[in-house]
matplotlib code that plots the C-alpha trace (Angstrom):
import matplotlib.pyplot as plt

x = [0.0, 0.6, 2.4, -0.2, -0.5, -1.2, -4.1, -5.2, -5.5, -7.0, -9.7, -10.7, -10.2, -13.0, -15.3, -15.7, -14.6, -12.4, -10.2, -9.3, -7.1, -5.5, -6.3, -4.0, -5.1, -3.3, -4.4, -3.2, -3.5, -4.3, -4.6, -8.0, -9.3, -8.9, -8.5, -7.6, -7.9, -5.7, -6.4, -4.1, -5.4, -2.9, -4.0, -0.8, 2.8, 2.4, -1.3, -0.9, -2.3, -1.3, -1.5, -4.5, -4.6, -8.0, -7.4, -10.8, -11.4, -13.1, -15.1, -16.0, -18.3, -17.6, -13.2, -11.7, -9.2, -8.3, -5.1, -4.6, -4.3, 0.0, 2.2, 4.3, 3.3, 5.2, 2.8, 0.0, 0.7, 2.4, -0.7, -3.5, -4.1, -3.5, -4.9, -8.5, -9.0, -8.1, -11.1, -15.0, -16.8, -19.8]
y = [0.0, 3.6, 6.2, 5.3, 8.9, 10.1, 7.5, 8.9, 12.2, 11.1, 9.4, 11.7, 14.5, 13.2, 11.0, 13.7, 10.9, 11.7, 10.3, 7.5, 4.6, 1.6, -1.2, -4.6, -7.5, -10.3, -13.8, -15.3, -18.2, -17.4, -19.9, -19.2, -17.3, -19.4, -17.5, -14.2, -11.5, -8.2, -5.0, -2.0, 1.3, 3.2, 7.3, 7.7, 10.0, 13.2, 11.8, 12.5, 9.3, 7.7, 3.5, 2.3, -1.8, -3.9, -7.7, -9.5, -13.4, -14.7, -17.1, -15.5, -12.3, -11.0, -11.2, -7.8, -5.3, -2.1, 0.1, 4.3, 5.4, 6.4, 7.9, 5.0, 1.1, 0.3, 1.9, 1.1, -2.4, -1.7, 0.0, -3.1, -4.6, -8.5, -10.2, -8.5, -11.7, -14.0, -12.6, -12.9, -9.8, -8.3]
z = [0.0, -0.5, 1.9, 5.2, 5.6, 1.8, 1.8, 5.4, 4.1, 0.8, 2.6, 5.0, 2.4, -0.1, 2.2, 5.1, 7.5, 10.7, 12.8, 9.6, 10.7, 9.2, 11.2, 11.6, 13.0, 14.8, 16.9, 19.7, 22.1, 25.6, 28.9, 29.7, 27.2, 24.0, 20.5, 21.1, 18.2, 18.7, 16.4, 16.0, 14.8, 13.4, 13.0, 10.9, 11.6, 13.7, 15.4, 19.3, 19.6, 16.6, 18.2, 19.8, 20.8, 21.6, 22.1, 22.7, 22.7, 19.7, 21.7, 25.2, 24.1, 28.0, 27.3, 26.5, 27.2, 25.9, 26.0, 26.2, 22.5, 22.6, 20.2, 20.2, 19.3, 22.3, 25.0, 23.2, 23.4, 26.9, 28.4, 27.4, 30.6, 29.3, 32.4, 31.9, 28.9, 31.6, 33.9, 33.6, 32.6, 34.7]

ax = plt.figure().add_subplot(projection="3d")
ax.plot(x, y, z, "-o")
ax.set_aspect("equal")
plt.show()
């Protein structure tokens, strides 16, 4: 794909959309709560809060977590708190 923040711009430039982000999706296998699918928004270069991380498992509806957005992939991924799939929602 093209320069992720020439498409960005071009999207949101003729589709009045905001806030446009690729997204990037990954799996994983966790201990208790099976099939877990991880997406990463990515706002482009120069965003405040370019990174934002949700992991959720595929087959418990009530198994998420969700970190602070971050300028960096690093914190994003840093700030998701990982034990939350491992606990049953309310």
């Amino acid at each position: 794909m093209e320069n992720i923040e020439a498409v960005i711009a071009q999207i949101e430039k003729t589709s009045s959309l905001r806030e446009v982000a690729q997204v990037t999706t990954f799996e994983g296998q966790h201990e208790t709560a099976g099939t877990v699918e991880i997406t990463i928004s990515d706002r482009g270069f120069g965003h405040p809060y370019r990174y934002s991380v949700f992991a959720r498992s595929v087959a418990l509806a009530n198994r998420s977590a969700v970190g602070r957005s971050a300028a960096d992939l690093d914190t994003a991924i840093a700030t998701v708190p990982w034990s939350k799939l491992g606990k049953k929602g309310r």
